[in-house]
N, CA, C and O atoms as a CHARMM CRD file, in Angstrom:
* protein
*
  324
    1    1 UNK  N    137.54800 147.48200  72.51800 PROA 1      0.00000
    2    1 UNK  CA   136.62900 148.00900  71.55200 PROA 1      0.00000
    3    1 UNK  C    135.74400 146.88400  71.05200 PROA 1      0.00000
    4    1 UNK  O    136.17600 145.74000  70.91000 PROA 1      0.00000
    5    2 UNK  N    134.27800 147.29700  70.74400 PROA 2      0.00000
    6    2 UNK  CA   133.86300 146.37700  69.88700 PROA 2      0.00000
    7    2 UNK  C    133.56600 146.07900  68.44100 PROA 2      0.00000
    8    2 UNK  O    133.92500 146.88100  67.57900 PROA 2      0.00000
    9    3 UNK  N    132.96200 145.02500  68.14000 PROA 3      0.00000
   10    3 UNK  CA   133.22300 144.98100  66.54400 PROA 3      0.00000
   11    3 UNK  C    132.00200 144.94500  66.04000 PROA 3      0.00000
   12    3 UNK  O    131.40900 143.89700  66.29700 PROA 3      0.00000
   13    4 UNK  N    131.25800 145.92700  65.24100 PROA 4      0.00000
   14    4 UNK  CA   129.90700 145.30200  65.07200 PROA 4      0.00000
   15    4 UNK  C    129.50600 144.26300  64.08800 PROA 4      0.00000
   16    4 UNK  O    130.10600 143.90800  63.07400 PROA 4      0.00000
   17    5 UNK  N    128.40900 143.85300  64.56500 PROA 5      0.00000
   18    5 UNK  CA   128.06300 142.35100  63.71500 PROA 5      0.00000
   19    5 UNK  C    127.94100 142.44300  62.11700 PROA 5      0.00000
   20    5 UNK  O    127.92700 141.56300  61.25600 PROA 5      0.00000
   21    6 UNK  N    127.84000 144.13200  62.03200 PROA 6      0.00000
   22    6 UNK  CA   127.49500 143.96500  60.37100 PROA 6      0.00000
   23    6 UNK  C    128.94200 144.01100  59.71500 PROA 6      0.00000
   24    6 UNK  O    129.10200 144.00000  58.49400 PROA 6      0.00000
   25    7 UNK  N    130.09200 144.06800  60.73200 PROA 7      0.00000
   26    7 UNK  CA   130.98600 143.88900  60.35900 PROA 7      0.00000
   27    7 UNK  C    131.41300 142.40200  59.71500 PROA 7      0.00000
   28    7 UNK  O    132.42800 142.20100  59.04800 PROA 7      0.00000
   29    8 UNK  N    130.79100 141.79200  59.93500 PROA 8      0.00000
   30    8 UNK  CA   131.14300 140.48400  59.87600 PROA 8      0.00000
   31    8 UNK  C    130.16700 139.86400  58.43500 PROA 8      0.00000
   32    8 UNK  O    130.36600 138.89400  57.70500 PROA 8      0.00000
   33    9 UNK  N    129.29900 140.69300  58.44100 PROA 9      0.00000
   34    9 UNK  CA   128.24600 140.30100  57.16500 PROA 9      0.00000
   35    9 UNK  C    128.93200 140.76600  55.42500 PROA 9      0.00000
   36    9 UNK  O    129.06100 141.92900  55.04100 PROA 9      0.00000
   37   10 UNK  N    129.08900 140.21300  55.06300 PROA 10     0.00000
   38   10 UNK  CA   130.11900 140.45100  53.70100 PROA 10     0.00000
   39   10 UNK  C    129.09500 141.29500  52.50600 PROA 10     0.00000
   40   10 UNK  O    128.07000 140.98300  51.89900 PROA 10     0.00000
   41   11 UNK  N    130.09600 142.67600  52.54900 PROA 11     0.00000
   42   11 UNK  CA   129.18600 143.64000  51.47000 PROA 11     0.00000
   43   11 UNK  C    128.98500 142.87900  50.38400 PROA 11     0.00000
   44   11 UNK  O    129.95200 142.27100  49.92200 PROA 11     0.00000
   45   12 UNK  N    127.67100 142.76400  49.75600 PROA 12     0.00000
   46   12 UNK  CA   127.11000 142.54100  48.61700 PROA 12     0.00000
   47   12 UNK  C    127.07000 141.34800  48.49700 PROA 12     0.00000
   48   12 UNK  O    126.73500 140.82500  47.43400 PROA 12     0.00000
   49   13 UNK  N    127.46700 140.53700  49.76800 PROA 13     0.00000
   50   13 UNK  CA   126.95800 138.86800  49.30000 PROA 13     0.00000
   51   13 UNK  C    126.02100 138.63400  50.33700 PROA 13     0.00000
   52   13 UNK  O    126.29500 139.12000  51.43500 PROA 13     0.00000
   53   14 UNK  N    124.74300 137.84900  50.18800 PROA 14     0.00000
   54   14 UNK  CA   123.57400 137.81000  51.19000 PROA 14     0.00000
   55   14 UNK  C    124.45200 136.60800  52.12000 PROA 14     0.00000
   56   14 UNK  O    125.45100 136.05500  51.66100 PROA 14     0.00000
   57   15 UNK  N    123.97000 136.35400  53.31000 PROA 15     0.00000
   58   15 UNK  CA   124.54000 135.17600  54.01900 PROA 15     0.00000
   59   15 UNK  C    125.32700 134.51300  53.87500 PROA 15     0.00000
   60   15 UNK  O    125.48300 133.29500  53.78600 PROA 15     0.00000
   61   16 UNK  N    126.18600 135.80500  53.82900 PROA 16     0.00000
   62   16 UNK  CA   127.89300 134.74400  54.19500 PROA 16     0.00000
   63   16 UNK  C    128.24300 136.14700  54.85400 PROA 16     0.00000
   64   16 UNK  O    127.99400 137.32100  54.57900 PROA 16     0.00000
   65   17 UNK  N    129.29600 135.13100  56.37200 PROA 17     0.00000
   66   17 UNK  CA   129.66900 135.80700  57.10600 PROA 17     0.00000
   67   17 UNK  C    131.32400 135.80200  57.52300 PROA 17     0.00000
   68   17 UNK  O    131.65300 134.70200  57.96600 PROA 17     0.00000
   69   18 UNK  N    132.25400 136.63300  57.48400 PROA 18     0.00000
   70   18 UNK  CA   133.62000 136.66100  57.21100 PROA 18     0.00000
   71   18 UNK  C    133.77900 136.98900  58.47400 PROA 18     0.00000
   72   18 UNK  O    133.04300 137.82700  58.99500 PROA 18     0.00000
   73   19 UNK  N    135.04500 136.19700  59.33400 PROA 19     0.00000
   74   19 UNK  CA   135.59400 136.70600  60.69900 PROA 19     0.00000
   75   19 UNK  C    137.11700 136.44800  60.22900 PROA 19     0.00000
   76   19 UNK  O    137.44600 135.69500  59.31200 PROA 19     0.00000
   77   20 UNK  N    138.10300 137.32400  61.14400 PROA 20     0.00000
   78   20 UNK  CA   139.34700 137.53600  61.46900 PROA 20     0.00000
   79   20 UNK  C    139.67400 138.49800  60.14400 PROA 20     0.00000
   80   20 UNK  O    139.05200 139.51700  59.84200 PROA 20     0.00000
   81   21 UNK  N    140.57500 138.03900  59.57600 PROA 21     0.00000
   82   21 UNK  CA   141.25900 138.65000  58.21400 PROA 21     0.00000
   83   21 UNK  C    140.39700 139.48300  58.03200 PROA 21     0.00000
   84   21 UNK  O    140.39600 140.68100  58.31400 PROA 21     0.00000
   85   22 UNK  N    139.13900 138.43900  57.23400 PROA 22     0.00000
   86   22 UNK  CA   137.90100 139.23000  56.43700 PROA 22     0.00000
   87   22 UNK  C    137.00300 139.89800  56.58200 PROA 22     0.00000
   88   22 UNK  O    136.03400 140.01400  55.83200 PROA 22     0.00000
   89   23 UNK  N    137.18800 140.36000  57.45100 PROA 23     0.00000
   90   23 UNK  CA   135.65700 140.95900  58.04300 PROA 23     0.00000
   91   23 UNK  C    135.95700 142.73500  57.54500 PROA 23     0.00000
   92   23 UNK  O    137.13200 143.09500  57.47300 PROA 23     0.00000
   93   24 UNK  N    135.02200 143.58100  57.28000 PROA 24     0.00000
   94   24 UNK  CA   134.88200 144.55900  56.64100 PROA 24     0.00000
   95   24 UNK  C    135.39600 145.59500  57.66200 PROA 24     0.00000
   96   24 UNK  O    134.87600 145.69500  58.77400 PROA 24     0.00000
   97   25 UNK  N    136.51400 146.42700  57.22700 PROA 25     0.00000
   98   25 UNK  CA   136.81700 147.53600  57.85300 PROA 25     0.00000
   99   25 UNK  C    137.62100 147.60300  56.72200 PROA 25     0.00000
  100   25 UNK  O    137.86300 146.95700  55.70300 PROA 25     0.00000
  101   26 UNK  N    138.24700 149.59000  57.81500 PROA 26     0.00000
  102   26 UNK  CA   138.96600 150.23600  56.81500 PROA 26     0.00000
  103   26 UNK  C    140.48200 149.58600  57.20900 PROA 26     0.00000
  104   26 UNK  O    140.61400 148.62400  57.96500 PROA 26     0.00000
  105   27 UNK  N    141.49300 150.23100  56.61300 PROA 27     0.00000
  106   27 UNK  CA   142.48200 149.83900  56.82600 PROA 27     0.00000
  107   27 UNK  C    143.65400 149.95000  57.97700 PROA 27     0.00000
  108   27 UNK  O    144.70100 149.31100  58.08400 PROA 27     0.00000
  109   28 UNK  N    143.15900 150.88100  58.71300 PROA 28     0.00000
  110   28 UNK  CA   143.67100 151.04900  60.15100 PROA 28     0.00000
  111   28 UNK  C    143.06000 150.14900  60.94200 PROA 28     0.00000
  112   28 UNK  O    143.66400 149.22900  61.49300 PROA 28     0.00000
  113   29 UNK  N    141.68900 150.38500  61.05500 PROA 29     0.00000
  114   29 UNK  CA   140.99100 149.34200  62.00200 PROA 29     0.00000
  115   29 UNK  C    141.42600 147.75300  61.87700 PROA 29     0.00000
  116   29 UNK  O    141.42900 146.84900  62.71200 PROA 29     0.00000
  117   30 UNK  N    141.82400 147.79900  60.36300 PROA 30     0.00000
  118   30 UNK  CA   141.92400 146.31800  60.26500 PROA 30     0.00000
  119   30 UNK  C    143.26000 145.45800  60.96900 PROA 30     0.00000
  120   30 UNK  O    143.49900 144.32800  61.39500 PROA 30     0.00000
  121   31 UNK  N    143.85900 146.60100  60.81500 PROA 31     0.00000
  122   31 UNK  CA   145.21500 146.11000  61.74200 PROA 31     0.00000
  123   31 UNK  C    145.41900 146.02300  63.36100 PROA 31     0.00000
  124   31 UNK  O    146.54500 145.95300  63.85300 PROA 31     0.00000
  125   32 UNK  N    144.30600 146.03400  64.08600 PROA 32     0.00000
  126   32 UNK  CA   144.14300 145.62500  65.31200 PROA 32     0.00000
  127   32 UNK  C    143.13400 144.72500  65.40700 PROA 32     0.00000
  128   32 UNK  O    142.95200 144.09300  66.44700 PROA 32     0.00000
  129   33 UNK  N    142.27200 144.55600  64.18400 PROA 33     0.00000
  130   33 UNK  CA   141.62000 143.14400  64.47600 PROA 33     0.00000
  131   33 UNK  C    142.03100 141.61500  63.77700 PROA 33     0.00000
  132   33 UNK  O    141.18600 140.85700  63.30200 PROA 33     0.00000
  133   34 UNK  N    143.61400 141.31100  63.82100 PROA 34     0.00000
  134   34 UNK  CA   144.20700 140.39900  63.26100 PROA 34     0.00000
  135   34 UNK  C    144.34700 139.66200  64.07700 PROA 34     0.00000
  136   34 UNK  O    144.49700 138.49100  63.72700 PROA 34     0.00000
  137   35 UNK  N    144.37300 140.07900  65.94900 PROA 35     0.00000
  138   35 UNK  CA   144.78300 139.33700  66.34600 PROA 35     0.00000
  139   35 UNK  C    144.40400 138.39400  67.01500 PROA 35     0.00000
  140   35 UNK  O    143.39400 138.85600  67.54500 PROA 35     0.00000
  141   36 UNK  N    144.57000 136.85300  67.54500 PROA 36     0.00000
  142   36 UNK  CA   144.36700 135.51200  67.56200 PROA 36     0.00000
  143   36 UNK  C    143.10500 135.73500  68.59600 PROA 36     0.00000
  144   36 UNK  O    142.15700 134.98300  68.37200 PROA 36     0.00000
  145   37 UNK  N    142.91100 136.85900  69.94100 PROA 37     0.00000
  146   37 UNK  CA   141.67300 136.40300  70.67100 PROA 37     0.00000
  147   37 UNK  C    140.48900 137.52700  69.81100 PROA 37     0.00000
  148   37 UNK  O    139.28200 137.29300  69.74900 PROA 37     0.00000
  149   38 UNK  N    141.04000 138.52000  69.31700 PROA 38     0.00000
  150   38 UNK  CA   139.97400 138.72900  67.82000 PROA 38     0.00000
  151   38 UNK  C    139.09300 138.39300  67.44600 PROA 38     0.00000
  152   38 UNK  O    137.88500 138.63200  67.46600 PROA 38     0.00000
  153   39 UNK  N    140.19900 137.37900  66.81900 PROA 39     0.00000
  154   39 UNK  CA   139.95400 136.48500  65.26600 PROA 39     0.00000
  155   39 UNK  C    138.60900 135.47000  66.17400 PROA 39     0.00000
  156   39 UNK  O    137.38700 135.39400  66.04600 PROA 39     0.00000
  157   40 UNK  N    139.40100 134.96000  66.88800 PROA 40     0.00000
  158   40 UNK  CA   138.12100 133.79900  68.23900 PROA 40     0.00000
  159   40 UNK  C    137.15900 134.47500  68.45800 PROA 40     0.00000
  160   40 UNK  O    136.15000 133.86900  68.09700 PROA 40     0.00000
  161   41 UNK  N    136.87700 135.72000  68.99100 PROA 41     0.00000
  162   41 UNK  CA   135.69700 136.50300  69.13600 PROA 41     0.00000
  163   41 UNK  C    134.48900 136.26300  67.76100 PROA 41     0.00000
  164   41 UNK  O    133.36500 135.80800  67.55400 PROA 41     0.00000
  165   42 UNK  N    135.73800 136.98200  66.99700 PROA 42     0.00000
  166   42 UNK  CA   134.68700 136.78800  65.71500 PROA 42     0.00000
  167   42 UNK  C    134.23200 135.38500  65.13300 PROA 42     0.00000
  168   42 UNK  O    133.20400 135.16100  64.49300 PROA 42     0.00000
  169   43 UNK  N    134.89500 134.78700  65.37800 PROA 43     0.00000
  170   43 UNK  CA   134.50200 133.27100  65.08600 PROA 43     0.00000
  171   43 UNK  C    133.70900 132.44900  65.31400 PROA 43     0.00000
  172   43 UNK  O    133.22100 131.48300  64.72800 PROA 43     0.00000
  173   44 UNK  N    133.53400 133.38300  67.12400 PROA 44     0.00000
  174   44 UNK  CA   132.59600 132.66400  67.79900 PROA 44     0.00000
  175   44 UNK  C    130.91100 133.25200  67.79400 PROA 44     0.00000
  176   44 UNK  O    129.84600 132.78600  68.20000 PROA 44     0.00000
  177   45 UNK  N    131.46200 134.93600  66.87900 PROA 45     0.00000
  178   45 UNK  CA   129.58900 135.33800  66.86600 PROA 45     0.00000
  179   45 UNK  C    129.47000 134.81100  65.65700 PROA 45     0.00000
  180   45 UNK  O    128.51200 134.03800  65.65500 PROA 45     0.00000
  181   46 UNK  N    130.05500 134.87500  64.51600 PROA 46     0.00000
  182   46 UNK  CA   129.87500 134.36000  62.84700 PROA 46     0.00000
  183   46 UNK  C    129.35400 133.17900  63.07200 PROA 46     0.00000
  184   46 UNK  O    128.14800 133.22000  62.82900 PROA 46     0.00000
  185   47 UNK  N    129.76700 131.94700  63.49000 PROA 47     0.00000
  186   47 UNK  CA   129.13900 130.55700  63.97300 PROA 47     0.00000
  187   47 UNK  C    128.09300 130.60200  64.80200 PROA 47     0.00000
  188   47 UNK  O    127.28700 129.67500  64.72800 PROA 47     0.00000
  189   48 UNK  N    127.82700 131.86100  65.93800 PROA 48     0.00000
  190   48 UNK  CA   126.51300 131.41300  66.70900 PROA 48     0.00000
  191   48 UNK  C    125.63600 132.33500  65.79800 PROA 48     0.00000
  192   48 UNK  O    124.60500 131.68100  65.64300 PROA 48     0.00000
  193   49 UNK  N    125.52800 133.31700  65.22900 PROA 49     0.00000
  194   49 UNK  CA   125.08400 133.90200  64.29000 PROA 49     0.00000
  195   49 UNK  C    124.32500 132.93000  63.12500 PROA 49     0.00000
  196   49 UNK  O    123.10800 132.78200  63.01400 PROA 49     0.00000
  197   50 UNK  N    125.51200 132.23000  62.18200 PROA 50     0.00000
  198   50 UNK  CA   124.92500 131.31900  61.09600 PROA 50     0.00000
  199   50 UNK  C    123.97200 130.07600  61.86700 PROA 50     0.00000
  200   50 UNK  O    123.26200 129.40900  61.11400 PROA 50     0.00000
  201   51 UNK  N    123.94900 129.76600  63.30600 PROA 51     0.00000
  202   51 UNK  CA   123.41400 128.87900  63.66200 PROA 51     0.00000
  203   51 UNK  C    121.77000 129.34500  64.48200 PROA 51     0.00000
  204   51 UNK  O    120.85500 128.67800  64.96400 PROA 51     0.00000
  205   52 UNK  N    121.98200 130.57100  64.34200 PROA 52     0.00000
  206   52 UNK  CA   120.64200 131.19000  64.52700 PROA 52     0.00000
  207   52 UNK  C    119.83700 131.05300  63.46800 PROA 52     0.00000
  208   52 UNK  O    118.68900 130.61100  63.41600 PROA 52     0.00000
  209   53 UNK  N    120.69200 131.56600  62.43900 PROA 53     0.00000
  210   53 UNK  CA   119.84300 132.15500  61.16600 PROA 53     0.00000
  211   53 UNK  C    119.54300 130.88400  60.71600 PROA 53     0.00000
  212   53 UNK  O    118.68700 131.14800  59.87300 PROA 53     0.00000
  213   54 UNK  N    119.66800 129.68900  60.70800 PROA 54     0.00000
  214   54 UNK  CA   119.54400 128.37300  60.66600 PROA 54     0.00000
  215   54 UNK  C    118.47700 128.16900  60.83400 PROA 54     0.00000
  216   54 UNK  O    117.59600 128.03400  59.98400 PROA 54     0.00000
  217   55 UNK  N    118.38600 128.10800  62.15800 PROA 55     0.00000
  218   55 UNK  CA   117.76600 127.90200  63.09700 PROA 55     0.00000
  219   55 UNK  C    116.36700 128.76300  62.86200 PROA 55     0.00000
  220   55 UNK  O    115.38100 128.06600  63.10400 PROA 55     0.00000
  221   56 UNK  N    116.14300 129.72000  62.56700 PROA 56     0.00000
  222   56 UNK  CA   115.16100 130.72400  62.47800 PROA 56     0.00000
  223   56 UNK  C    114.72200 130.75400  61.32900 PROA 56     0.00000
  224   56 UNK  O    113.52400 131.03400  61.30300 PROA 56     0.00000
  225   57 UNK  N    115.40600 130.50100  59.87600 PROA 57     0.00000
  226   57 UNK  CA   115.25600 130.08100  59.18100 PROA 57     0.00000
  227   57 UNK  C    115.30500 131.89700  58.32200 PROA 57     0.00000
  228   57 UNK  O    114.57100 132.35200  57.44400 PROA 57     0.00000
  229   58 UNK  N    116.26500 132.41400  58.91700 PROA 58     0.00000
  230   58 UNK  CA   116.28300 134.22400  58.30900 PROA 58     0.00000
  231   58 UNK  C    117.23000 133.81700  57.55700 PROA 58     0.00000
  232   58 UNK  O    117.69700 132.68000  57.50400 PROA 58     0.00000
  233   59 UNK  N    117.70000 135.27000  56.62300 PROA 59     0.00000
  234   59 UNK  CA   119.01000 135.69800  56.44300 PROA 59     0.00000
  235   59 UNK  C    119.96100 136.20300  57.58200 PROA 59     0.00000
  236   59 UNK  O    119.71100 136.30800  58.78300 PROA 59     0.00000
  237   60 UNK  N    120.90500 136.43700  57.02500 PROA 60     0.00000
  238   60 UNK  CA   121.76400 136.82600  57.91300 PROA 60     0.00000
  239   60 UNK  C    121.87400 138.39200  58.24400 PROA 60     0.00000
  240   60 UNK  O    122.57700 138.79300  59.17100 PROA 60     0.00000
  241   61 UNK  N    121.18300 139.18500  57.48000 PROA 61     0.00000
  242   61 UNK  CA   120.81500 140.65900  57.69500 PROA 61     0.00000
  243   61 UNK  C    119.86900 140.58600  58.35500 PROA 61     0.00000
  244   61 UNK  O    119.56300 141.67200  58.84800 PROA 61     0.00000
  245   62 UNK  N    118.79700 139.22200  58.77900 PROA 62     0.00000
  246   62 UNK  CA   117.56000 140.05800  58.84200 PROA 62     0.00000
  247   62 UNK  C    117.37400 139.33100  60.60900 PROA 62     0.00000
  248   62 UNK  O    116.49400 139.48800  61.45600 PROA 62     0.00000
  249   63 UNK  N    118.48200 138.62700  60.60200 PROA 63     0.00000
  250   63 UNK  CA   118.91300 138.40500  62.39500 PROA 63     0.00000
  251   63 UNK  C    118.65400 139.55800  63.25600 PROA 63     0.00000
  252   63 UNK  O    119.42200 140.46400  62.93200 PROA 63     0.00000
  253   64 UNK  N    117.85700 139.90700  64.25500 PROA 64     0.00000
  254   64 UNK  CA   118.11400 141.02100  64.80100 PROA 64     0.00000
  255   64 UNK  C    119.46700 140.61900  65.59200 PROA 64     0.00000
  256   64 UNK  O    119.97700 139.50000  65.65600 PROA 64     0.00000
  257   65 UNK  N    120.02500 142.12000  66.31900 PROA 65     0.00000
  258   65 UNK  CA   121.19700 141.59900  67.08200 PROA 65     0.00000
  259   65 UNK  C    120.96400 141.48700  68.62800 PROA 65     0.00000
  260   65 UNK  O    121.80000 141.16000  69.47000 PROA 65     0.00000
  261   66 UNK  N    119.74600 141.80300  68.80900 PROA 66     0.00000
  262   66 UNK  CA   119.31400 141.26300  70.06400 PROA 66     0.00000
  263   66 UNK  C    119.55900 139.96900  70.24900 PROA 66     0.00000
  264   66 UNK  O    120.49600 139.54400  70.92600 PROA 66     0.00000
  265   67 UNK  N    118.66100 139.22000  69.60900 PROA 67     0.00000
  266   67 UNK  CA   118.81700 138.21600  68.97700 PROA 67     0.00000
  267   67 UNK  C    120.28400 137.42100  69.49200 PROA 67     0.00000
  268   67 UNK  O    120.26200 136.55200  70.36400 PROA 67     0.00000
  269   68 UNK  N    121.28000 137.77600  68.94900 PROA 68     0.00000
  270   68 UNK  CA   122.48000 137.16500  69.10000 PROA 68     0.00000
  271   68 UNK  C    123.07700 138.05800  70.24600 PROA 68     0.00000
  272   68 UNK  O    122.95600 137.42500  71.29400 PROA 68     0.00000
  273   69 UNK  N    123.33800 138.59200  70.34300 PROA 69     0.00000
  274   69 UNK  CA   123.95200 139.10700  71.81400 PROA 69     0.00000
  275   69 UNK  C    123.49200 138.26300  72.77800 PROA 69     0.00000
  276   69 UNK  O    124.30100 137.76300  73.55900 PROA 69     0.00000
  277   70 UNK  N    122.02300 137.95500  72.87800 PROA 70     0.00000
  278   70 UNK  CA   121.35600 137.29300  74.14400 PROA 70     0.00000
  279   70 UNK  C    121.93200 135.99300  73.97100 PROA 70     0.00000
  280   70 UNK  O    122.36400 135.42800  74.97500 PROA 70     0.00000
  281   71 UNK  N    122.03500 135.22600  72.45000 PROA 71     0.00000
  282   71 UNK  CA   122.92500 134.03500  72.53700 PROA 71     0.00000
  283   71 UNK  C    124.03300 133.79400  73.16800 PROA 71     0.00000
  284   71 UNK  O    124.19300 132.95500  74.05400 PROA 71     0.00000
  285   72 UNK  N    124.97100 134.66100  72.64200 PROA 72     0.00000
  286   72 UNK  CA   126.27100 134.86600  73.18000 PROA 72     0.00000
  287   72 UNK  C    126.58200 135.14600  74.55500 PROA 72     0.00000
  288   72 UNK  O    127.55000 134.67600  75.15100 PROA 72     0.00000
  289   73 UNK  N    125.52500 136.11300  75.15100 PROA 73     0.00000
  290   73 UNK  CA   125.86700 136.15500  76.44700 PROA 73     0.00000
  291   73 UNK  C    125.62000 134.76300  77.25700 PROA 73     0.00000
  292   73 UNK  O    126.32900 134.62600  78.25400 PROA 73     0.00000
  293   74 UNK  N    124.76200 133.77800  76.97600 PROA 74     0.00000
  294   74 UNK  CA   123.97000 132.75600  77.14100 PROA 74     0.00000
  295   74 UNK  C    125.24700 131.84700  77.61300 PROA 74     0.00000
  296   74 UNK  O    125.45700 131.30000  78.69600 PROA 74     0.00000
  297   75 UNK  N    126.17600 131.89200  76.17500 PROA 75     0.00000
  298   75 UNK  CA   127.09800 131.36800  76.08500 PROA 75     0.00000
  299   75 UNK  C    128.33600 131.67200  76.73600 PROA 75     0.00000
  300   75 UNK  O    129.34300 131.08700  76.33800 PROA 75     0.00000
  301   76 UNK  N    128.42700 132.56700  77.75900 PROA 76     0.00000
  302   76 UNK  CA   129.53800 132.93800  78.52000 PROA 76     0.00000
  303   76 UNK  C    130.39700 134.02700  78.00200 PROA 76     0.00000
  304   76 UNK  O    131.31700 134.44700  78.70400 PROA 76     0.00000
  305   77 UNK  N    130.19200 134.46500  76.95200 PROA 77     0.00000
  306   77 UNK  CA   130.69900 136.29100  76.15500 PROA 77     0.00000
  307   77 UNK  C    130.40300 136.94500  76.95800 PROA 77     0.00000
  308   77 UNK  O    129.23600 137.15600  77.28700 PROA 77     0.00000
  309   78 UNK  N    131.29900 137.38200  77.42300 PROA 78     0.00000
  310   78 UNK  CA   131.15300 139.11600  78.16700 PROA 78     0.00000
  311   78 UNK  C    131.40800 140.28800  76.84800 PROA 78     0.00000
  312   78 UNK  O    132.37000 140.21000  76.08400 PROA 78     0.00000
  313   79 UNK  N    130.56100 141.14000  76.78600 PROA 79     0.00000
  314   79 UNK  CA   130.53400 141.75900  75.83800 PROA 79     0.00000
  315   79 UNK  C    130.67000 143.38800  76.25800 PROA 79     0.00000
  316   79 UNK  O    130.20400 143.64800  77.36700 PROA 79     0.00000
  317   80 UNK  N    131.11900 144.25700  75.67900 PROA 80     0.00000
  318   80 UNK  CA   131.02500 145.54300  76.20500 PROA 80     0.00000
  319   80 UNK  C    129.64600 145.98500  76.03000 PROA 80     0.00000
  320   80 UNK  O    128.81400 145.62400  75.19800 PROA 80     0.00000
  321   81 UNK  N    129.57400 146.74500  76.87600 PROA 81     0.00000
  322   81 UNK  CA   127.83700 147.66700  76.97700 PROA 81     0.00000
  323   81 UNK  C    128.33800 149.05400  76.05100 PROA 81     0.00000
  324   81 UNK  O    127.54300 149.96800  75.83000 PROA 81     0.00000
């Protein structure tokens, strides 16, 4: 399954981005995304993510996710379609 990126964007705080534990779901979902290659997934879009928005000089909402997918794939992520 995948996780979407706005999952990772923390309700009501602008640019800050939460992976593993923290990342926004309900409470079922949350208990299959605890685990260790997960948690790395998310770790690894939250960091190429904040290094876009850096980089681009956006927020972190206003990243498209084109945008980062094309990073990530760049970066060797196989991602589901």
């Amino acid at each position: 399954y995948g996780i979407p990126y706005r999952a990772l964007r923390v309700a009501g705080i602008a640019n800050l981005l939460a992976a593993g534990m923290l990342i926004t779901s309900d409470h079922e979902a949350h208990m299959s995304t605890r685990n260790t290659v997960c948690c790395m997934a998310q770790g690894q879009a939250a960091g190429t993510a904040g290094a876009l928005c850096a980089a681009r000089q956006c927020g972190t909402r206003d990243l498209p996710y084109s945008v980062l997918r094309q990073a990530l794939e760049a970066g060797g992520v196989i991602l589901e379609n």
